[in-house]
Biopython code that builds the backbone (N, CA, C, O; Angstrom):
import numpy as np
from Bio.PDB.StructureBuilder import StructureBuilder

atoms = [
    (1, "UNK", "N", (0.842, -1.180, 0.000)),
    (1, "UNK", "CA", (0.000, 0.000, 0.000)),
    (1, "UNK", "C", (0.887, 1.243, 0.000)),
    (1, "UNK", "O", (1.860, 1.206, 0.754)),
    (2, "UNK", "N", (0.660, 2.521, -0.859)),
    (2, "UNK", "CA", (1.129, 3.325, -0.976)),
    (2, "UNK", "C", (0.549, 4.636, -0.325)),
    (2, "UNK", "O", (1.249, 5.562, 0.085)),
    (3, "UNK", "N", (-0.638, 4.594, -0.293)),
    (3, "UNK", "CA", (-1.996, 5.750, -0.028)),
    (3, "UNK", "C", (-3.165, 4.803, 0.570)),
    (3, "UNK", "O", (-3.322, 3.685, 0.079)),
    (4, "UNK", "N", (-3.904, 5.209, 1.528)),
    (4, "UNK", "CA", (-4.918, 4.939, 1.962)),
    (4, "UNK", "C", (-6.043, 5.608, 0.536)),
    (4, "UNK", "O", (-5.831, 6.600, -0.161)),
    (5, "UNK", "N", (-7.492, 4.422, 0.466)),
    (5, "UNK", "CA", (-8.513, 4.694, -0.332)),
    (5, "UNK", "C", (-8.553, 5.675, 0.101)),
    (5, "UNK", "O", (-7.833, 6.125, 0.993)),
    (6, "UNK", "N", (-9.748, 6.387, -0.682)),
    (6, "UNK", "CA", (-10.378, 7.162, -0.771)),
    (6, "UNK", "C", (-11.790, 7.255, 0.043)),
    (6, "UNK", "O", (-12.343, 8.230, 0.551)),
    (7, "UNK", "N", (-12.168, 5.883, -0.019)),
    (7, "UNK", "CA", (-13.664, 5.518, 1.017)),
    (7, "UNK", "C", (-13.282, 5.494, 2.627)),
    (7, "UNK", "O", (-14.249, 5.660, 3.371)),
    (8, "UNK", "N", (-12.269, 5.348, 3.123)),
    (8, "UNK", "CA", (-11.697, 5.079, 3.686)),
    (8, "UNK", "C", (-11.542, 6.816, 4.656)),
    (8, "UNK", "O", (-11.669, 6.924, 5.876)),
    (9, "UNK", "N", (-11.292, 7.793, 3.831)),
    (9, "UNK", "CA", (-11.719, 8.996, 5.108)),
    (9, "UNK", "C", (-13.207, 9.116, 5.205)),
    (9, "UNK", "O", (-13.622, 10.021, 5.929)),
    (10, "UNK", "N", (-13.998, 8.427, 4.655)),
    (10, "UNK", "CA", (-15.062, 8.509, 5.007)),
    (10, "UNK", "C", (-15.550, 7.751, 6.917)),
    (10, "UNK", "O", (-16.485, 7.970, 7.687)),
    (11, "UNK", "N", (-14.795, 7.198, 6.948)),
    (11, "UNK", "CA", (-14.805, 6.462, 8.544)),
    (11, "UNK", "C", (-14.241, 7.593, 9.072)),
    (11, "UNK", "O", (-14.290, 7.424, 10.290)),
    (12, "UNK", "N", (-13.625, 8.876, 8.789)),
    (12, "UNK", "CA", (-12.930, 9.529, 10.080)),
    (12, "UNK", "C", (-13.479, 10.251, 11.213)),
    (12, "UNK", "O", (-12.830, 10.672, 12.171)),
    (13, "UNK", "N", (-14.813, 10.366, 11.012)),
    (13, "UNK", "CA", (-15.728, 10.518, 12.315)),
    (13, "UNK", "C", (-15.640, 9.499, 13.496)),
    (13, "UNK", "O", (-15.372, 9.584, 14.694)),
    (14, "UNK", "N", (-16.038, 8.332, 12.489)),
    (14, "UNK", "CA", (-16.498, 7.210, 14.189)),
    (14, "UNK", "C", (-14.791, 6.654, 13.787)),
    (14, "UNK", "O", (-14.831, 7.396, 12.806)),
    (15, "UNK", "N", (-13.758, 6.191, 13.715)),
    (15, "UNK", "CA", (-12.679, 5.255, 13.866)),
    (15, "UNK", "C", (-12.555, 5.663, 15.225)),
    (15, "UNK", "O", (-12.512, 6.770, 15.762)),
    (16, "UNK", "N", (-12.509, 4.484, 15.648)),
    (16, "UNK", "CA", (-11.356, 4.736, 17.045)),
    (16, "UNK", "C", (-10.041, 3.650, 17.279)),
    (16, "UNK", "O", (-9.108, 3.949, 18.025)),
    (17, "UNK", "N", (-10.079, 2.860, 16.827)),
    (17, "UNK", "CA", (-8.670, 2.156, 16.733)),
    (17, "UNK", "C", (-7.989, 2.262, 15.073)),
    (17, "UNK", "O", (-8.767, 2.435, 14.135)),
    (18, "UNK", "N", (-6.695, 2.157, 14.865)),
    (18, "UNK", "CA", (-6.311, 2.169, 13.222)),
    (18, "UNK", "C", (-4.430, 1.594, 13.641)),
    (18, "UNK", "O", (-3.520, 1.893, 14.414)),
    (19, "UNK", "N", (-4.681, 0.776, 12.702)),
    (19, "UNK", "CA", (-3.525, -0.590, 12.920)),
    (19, "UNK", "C", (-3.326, -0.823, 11.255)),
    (19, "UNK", "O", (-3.897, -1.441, 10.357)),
    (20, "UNK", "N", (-2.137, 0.078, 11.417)),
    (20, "UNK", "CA", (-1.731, 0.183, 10.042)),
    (20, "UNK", "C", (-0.069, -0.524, 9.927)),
    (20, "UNK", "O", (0.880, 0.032, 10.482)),
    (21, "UNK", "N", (0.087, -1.811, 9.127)),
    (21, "UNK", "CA", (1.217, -2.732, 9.751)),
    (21, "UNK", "C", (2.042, -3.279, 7.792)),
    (21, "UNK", "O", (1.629, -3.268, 6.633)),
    (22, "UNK", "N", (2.857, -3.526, 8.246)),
    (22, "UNK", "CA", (3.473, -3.986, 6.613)),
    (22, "UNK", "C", (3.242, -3.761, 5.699)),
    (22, "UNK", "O", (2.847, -4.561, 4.851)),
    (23, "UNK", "N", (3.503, -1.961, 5.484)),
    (23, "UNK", "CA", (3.225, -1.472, 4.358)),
    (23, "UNK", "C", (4.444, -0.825, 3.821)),
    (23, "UNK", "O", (4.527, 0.393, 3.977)),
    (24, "UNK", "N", (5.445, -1.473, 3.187)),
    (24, "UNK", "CA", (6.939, -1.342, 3.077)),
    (24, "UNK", "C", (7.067, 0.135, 2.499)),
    (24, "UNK", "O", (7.878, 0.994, 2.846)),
    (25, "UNK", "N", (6.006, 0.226, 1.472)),
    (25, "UNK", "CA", (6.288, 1.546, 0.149)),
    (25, "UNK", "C", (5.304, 2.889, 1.095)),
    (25, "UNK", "O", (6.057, 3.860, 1.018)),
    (26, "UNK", "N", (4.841, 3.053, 1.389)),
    (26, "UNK", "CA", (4.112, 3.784, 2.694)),
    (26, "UNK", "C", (4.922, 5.016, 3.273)),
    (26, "UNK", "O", (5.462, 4.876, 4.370)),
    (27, "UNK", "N", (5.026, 6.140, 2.635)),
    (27, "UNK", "CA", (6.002, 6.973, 3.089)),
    (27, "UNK", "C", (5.454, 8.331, 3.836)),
    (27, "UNK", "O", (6.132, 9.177, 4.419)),
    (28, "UNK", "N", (4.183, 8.296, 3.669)),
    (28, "UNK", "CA", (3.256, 9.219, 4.814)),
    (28, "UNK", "C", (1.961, 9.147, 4.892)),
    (28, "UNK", "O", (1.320, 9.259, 3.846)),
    (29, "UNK", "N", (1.362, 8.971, 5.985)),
    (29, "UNK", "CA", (-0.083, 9.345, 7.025)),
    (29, "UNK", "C", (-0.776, 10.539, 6.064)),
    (29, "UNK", "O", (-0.238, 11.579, 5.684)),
    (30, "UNK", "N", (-2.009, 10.106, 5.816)),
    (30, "UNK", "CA", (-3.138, 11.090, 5.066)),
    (30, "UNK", "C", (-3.389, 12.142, 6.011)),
    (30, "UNK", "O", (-3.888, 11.975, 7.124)),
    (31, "UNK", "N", (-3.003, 13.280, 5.495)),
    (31, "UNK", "CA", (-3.481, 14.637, 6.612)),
    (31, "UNK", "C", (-4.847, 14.640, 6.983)),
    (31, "UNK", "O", (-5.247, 15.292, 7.948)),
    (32, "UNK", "N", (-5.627, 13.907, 6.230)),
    (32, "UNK", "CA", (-7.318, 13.973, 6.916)),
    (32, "UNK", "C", (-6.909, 12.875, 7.981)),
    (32, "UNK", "O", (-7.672, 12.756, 8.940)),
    (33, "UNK", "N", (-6.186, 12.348, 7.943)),
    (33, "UNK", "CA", (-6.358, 11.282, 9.676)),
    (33, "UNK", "C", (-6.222, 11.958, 10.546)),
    (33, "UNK", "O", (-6.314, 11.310, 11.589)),
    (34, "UNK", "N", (-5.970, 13.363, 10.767)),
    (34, "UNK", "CA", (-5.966, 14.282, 11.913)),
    (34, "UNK", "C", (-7.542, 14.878, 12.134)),
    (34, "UNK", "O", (-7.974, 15.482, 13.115)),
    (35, "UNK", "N", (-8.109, 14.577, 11.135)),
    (35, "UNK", "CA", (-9.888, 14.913, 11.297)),
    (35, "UNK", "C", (-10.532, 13.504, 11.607)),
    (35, "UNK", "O", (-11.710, 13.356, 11.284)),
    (36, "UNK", "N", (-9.874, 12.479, 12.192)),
    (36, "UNK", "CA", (-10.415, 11.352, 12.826)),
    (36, "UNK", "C", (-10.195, 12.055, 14.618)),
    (36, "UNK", "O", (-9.255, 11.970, 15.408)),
    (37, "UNK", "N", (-11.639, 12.772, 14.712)),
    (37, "UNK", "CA", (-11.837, 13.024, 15.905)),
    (37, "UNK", "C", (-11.997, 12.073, 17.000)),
    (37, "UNK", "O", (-12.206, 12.566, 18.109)),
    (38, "UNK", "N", (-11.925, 10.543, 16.879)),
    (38, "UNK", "CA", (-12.716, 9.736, 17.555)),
    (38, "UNK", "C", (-11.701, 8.890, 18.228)),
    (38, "UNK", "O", (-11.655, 8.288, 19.300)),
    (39, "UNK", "N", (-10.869, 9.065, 17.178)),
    (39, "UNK", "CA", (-9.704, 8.078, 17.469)),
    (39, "UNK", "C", (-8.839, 8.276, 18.647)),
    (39, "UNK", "O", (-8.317, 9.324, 19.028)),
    (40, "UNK", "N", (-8.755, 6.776, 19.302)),
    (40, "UNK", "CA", (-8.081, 6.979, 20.619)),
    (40, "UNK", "C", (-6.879, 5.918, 20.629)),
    (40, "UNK", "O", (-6.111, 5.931, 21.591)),
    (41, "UNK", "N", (-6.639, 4.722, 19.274)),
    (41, "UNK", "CA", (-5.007, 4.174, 19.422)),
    (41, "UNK", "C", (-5.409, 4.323, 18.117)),
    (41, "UNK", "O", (-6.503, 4.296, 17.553)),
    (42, "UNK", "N", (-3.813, 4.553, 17.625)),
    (42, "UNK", "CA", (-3.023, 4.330, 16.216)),
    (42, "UNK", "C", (-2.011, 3.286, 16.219)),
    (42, "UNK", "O", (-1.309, 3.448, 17.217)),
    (43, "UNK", "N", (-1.607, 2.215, 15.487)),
    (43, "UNK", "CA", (-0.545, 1.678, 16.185)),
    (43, "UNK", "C", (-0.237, 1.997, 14.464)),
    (43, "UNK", "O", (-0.961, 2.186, 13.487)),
    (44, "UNK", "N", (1.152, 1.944, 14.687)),
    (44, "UNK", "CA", (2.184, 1.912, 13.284)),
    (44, "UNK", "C", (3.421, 0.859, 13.172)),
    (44, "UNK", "O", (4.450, 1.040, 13.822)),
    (45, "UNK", "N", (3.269, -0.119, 12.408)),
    (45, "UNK", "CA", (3.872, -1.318, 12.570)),
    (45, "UNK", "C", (4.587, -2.012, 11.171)),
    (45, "UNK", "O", (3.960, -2.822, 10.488)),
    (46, "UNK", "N", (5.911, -1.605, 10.857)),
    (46, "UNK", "CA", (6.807, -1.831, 9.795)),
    (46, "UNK", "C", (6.265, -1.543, 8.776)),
    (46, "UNK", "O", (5.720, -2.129, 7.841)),
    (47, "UNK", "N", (6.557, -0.234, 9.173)),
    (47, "UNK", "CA", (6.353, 0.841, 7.357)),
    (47, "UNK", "C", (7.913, 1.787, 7.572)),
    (47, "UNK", "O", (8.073, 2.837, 8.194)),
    (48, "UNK", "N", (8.810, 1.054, 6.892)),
    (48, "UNK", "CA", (10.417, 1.814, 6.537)),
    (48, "UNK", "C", (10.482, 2.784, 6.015)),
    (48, "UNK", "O", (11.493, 3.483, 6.087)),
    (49, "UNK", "N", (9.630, 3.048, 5.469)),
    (49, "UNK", "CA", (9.120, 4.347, 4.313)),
    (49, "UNK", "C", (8.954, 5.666, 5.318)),
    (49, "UNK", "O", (9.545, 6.745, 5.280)),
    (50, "UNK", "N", (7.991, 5.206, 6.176)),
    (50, "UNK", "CA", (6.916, 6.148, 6.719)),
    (50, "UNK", "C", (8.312, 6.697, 8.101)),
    (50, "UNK", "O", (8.904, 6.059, 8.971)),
    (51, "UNK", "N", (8.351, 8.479, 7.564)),
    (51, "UNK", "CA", (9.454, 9.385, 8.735)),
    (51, "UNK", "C", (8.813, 10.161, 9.309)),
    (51, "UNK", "O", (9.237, 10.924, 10.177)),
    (52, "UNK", "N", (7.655, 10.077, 8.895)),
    (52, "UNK", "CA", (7.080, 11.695, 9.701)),
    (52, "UNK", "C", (5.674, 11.993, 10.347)),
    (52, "UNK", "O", (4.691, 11.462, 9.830)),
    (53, "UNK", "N", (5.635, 12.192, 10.615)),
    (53, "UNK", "CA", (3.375, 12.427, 11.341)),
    (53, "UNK", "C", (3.266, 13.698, 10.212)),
    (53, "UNK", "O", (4.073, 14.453, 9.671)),
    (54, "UNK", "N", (1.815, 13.494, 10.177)),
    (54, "UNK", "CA", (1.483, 14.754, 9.986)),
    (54, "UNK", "C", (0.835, 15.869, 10.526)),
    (54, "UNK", "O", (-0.173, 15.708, 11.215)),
    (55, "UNK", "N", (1.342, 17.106, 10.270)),
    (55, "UNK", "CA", (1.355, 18.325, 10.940)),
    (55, "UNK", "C", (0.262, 18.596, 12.276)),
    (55, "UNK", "O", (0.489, 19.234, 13.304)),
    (56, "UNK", "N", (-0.519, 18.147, 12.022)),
    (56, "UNK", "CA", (-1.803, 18.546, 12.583)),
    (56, "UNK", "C", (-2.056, 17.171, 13.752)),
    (56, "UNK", "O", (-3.192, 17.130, 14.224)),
    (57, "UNK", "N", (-1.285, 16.315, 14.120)),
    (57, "UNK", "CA", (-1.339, 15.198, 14.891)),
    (57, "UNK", "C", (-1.746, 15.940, 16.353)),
    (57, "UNK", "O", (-2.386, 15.275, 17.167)),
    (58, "UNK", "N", (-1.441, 17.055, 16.607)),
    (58, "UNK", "CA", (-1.993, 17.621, 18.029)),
    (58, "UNK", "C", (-3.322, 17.507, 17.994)),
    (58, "UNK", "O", (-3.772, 17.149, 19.082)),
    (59, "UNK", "N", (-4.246, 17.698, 17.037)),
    (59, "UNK", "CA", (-5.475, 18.082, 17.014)),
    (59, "UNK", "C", (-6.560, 16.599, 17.625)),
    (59, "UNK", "O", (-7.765, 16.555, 17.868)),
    (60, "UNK", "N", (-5.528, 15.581, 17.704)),
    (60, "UNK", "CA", (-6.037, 14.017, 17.767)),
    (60, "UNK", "C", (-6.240, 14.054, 18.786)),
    (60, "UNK", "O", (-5.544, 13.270, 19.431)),
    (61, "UNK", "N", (-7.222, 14.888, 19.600)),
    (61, "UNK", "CA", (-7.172, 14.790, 21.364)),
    (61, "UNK", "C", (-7.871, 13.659, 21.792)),
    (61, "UNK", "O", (-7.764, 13.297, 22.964)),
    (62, "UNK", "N", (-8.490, 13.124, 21.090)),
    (62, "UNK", "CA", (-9.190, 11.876, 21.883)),
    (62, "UNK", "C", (-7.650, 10.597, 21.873)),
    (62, "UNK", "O", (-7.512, 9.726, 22.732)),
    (63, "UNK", "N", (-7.167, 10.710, 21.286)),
    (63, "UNK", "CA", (-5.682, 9.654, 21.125)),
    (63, "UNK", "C", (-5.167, 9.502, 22.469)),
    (63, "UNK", "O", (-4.863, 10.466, 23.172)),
    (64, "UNK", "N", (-5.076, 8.383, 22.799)),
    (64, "UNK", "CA", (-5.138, 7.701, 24.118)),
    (64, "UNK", "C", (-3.370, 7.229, 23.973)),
    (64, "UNK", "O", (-2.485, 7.654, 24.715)),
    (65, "UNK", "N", (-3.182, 6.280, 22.853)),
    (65, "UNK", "CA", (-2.093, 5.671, 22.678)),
    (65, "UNK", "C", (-1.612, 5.800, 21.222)),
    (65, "UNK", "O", (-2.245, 6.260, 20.271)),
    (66, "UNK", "N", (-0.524, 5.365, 21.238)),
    (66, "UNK", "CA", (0.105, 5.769, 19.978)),
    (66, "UNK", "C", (1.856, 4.426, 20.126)),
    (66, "UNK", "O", (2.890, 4.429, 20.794)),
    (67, "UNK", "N", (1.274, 3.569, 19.129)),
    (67, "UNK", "CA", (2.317, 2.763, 19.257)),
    (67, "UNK", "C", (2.970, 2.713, 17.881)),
    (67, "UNK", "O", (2.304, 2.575, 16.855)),
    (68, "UNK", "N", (4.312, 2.832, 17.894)),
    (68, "UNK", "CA", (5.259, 2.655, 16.692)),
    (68, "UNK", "C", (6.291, 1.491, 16.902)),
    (68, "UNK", "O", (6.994, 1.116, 17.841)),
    (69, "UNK", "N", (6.088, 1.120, 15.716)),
    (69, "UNK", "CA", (7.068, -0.747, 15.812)),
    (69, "UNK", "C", (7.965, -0.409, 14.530)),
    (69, "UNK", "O", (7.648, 0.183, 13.498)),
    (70, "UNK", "N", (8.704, -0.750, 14.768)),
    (70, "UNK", "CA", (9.513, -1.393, 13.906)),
    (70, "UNK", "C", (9.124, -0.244, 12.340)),
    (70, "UNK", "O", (8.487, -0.514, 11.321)),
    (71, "UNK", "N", (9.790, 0.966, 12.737)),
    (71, "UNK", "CA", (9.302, 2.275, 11.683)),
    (71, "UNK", "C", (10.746, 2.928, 12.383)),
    (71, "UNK", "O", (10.649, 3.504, 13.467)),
    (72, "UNK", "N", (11.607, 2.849, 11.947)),
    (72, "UNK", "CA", (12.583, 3.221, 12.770)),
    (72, "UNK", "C", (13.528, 4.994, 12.792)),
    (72, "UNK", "O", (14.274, 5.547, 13.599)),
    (73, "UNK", "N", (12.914, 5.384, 11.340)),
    (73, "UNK", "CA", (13.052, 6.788, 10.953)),
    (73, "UNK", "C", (12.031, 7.570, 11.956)),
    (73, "UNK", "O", (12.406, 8.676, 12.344)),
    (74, "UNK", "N", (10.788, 7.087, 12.399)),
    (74, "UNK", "CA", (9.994, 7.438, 12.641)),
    (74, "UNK", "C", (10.080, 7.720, 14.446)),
    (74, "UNK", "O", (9.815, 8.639, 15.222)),
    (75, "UNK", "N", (10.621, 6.312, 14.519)),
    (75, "UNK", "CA", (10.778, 6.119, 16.084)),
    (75, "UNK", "C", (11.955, 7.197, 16.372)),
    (75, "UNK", "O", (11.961, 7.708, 17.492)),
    (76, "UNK", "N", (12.776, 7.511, 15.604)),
    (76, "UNK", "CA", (14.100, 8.383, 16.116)),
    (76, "UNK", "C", (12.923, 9.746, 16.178)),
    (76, "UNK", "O", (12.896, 10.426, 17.204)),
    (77, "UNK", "N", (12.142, 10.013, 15.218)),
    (77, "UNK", "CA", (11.430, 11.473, 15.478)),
    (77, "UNK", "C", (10.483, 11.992, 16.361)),
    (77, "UNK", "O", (10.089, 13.122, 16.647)),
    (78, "UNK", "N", (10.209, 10.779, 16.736)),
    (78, "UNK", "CA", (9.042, 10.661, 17.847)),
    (78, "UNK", "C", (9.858, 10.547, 19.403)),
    (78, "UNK", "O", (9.106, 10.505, 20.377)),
    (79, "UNK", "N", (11.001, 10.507, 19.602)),
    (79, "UNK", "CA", (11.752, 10.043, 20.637)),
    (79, "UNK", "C", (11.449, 11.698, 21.609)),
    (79, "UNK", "O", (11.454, 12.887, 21.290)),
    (80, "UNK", "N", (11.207, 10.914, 22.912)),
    (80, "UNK", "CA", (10.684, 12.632, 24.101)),
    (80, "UNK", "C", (11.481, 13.244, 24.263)),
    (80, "UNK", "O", (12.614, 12.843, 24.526)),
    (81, "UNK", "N", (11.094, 14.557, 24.145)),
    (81, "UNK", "CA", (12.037, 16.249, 24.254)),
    (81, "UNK", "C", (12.765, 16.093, 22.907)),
    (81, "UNK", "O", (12.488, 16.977, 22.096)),
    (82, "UNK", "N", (13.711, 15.075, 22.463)),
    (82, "UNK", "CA", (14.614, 15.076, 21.395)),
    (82, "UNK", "C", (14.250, 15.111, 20.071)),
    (82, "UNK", "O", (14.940, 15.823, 19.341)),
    (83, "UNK", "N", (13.444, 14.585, 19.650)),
    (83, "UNK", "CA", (12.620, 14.298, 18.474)),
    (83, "UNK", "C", (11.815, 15.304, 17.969)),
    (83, "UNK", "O", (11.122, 15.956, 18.749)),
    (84, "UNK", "N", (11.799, 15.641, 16.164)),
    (84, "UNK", "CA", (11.160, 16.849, 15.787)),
    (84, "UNK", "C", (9.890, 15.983, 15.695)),
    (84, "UNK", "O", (10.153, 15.069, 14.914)),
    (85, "UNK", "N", (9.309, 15.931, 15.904)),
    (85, "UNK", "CA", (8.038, 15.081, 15.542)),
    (85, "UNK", "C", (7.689, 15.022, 17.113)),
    (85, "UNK", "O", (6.475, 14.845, 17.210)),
    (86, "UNK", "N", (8.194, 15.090, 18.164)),
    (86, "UNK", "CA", (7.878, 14.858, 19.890)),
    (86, "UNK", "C", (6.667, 15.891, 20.132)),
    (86, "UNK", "O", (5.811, 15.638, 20.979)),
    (87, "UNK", "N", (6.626, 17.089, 19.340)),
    (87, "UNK", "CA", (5.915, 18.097, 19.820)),
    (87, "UNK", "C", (4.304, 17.493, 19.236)),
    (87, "UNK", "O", (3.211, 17.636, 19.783)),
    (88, "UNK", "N", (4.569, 16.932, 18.205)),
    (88, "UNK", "CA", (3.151, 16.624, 17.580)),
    (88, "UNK", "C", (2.510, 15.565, 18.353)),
    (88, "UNK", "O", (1.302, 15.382, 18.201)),
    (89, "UNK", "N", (3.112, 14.921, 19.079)),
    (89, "UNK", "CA", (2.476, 13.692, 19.645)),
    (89, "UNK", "C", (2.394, 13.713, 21.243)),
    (89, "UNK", "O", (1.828, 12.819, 21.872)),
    (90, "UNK", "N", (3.148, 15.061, 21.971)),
    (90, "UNK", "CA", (3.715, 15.453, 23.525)),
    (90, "UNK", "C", (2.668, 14.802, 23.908)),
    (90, "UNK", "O", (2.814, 13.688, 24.412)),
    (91, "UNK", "N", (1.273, 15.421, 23.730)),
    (91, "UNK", "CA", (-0.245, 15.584, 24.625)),
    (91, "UNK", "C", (-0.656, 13.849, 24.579)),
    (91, "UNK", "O", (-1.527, 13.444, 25.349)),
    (92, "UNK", "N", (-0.108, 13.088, 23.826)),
    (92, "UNK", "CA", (-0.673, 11.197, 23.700)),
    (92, "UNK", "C", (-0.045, 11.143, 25.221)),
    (92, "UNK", "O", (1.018, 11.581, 25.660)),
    (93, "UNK", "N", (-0.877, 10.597, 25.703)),
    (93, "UNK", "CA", (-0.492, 9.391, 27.386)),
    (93, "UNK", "C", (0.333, 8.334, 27.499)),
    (93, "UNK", "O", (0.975, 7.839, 28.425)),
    (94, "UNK", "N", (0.170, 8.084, 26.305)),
    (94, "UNK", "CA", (0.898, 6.184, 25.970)),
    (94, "UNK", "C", (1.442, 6.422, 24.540)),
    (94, "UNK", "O", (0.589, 6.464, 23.653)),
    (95, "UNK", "N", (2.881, 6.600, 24.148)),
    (95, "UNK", "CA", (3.657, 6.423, 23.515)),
    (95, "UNK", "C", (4.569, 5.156, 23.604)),
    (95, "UNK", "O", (5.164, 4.862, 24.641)),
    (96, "UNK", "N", (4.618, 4.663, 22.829)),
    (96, "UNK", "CA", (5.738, 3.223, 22.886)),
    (96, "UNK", "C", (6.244, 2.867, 21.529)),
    (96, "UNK", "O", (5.671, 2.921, 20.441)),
    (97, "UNK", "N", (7.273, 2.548, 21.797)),
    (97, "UNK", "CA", (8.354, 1.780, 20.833)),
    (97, "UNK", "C", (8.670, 0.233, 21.295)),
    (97, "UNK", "O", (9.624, -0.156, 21.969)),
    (98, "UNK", "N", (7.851, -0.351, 20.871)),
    (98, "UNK", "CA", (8.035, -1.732, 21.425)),
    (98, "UNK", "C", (9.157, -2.267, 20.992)),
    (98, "UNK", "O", (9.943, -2.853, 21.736)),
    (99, "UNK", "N", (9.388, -2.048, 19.278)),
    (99, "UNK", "CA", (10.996, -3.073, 19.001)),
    (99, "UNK", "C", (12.256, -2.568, 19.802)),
    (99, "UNK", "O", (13.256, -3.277, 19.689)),
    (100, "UNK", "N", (12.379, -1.144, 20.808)),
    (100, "UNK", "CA", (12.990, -0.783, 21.341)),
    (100, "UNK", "C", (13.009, -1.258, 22.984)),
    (100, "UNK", "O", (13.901, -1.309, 23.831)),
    (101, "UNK", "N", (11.923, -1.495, 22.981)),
    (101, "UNK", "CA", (11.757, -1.704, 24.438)),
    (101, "UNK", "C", (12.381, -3.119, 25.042)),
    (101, "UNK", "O", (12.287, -3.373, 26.242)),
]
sb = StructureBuilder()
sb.init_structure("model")
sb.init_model(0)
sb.init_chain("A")
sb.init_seg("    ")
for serial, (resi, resn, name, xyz) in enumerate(atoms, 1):
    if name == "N":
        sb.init_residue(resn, " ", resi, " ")
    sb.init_atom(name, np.array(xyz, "f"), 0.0, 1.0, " ", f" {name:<3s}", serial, name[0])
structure = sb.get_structure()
């Protein structure tokens, strides 16, 4: 997978879980997934491609957890205080890097 459908932001009202896993060619998150008001885990799970959140990831206030596996560009950006990407995700409760842990 390269891009999420198109039918597919049509769920961004009600989603509340999104488990997006072995998508090698996958090099960024649809900016409408920040208008998934509902959503409370994302997990992100071996996409090599994928370095960055997108901009608007603060706005995800219902986001409870936020797990990144094995995304390892990603995991360095997301890493606390250090990471340019830390600010977009500060306000999540539950951050984890499991292949790190």
């Amino acid at each position: 997978m390269v891009a999420f459908p198109e039918w597919f932001q049509g769920a961004a009202n009600t989603l509340q879980v999104l488990i997006i896993g072995w998508c090698e060619n996958l090099e960024a998150l649809p900016e409408w997934l920040t208008s998934c008001t509902s959503l409370r885990k994302l997990v992100l799970h071996s996409c090599p491609k994928l370095s960055s959140l997108p901009e608007e990831m603060h706005s995800l206030t219902s986001l409870r957890e936020l797990v990144i596996d094995d995304c390892h560009e990603l995991e360095r950006r997301c890493q606390r205080d250090i990471g340019e990407d830390w600010p977009k995700i500060s306000h999540v409760p539950h951050v984890s890097f499991p292949f790190f842990d």
